[in-house]
C-alpha positions as a Markdown table, in Angstrom:
| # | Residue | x | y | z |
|---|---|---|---|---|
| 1 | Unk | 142.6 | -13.1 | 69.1 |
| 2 | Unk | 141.6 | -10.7 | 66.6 |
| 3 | Unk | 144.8 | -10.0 | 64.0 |
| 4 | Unk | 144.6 | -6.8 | 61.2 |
| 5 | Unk | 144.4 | -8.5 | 57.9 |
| 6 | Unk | 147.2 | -9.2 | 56.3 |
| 7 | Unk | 148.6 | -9.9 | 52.5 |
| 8 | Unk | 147.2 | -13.7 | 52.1 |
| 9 | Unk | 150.1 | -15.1 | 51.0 |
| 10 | Unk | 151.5 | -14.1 | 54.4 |
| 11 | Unk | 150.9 | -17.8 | 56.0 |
| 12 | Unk | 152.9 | -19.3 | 53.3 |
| 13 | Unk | 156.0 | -16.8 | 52.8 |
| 14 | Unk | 156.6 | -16.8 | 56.3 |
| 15 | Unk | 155.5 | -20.2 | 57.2 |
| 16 | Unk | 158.5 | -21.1 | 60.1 |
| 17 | Unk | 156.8 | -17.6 | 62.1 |
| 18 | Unk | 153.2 | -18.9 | 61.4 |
| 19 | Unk | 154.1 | -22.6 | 63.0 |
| 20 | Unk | 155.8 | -21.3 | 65.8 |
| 21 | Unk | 153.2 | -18.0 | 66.5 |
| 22 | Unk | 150.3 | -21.3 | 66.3 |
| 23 | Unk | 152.6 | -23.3 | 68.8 |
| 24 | Unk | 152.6 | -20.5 | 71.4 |
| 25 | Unk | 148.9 | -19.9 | 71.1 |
| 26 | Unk | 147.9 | -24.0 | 71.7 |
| 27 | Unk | 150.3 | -23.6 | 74.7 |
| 28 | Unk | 147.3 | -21.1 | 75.5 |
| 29 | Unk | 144.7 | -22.9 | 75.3 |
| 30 | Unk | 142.0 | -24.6 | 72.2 |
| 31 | Unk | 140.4 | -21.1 | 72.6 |
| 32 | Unk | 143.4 | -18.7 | 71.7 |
| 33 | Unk | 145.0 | -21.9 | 69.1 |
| 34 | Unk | 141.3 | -21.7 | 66.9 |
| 35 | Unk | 141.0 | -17.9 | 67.1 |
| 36 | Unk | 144.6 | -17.1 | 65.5 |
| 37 | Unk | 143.8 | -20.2 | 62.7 |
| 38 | Unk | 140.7 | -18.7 | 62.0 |
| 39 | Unk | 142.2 | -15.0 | 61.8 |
| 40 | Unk | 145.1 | -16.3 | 59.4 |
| 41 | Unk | 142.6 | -18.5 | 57.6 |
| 42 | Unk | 140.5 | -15.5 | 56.6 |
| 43 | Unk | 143.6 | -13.4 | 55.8 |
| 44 | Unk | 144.9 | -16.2 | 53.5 |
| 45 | Unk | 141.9 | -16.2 | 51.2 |
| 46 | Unk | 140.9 | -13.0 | 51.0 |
| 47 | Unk | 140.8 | -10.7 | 48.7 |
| 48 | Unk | 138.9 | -10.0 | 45.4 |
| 49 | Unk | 138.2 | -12.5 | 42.2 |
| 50 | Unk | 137.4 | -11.9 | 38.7 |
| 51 | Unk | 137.8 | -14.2 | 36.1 |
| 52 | Unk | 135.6 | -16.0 | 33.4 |
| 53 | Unk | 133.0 | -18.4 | 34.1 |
| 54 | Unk | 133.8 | -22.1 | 34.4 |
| 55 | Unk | 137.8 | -21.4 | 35.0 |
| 56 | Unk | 139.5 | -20.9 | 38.4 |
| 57 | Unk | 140.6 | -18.2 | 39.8 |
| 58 | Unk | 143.8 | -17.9 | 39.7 |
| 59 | Unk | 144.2 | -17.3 | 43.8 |
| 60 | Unk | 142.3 | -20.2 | 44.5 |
| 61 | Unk | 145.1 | -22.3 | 41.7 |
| 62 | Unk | 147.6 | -21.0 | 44.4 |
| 63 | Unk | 146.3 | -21.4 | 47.8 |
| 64 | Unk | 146.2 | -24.7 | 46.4 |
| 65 | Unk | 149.6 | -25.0 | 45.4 |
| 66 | Unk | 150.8 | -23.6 | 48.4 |
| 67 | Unk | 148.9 | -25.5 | 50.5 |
| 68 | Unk | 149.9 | -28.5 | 49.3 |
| 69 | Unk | 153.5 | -27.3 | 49.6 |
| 70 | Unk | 153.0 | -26.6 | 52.8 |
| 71 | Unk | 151.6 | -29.7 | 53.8 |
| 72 | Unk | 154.1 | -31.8 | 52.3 |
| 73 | Unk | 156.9 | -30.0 | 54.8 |
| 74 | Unk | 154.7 | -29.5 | 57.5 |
| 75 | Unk | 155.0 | -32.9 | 60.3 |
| 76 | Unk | 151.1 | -34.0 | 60.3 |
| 77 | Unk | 150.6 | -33.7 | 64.3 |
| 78 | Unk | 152.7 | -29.6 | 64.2 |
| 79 | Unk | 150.1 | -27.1 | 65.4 |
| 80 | Unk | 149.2 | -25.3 | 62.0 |
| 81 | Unk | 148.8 | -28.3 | 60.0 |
| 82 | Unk | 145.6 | -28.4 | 60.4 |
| 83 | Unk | 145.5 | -24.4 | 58.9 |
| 84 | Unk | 147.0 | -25.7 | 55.6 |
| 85 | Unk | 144.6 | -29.0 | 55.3 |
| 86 | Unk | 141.8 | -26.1 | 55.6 |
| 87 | Unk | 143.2 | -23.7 | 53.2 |
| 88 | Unk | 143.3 | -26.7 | 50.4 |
| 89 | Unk | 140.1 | -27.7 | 51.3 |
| 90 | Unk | 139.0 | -24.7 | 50.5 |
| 91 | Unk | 140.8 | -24.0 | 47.5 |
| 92 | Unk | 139.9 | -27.8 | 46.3 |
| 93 | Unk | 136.3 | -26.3 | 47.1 |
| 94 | Unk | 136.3 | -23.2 | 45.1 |
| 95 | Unk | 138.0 | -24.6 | 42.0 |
| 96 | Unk | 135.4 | -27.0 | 41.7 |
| 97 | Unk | 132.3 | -24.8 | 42.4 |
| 98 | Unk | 134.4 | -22.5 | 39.3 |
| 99 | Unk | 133.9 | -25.4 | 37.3 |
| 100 | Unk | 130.7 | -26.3 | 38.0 |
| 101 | Unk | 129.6 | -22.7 | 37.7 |
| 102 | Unk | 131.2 | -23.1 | 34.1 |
| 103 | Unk | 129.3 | -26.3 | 33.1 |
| 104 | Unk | 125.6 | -24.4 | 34.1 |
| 105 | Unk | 126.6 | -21.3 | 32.0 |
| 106 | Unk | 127.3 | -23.7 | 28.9 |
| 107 | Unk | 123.7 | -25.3 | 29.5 |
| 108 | Unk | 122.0 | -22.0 | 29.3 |
């Protein structure tokens, strides 16, 4: 499945489509189910960052909140679920990679 990018806040504001749209593609097969998570995953965290070094960006502060969000009102076993546990992780990721980028600039 190849989707056109989207606004990345897109899997968050309209969450009930995004369950339902991954629903119909697992009743398609592991194939079709990975390839729309993997378009919607890339649309969610793209875009460009600039900020100062050792801080967050501020997208990555809300892809975590959101994700969070969304995993707390998402059941654990709905097709999508696995999207948002993704989009945290990577959000958990980049914030502290911006942190640690921030503790080598202070050593130099």
């Amino acid at each position: 499945m190849c989707c056109a990018r989207g606004p990345n806040d897109l899997v968050f504001r309209e969450r009930d489509f995004i369950l339902q749209l991954l629903k119909r593609c697992q009743q398609f097969g592991e194939k079709c189910y990975r390839g729309a998570c993997g378009d919607l995953y890339a649309a969610a965290i793209s875009g460009t960052r600039s900020g100062t070094p050792g801080v967050p960006f501020q997208q990555d502060i809300e892809l975590r909140d959101n994700a969070r969000a969304a995993l707390n009102a998402v059941p654990r076993f709905t097709p999508g679920y696995d999207l948002y546990q993704d989009l945290l992780r990577h959000a958990e990721q980049s914030i502290k990679r911006s942190y640690k980028e921030g503790e080598q600039f202070d050593d130099e």
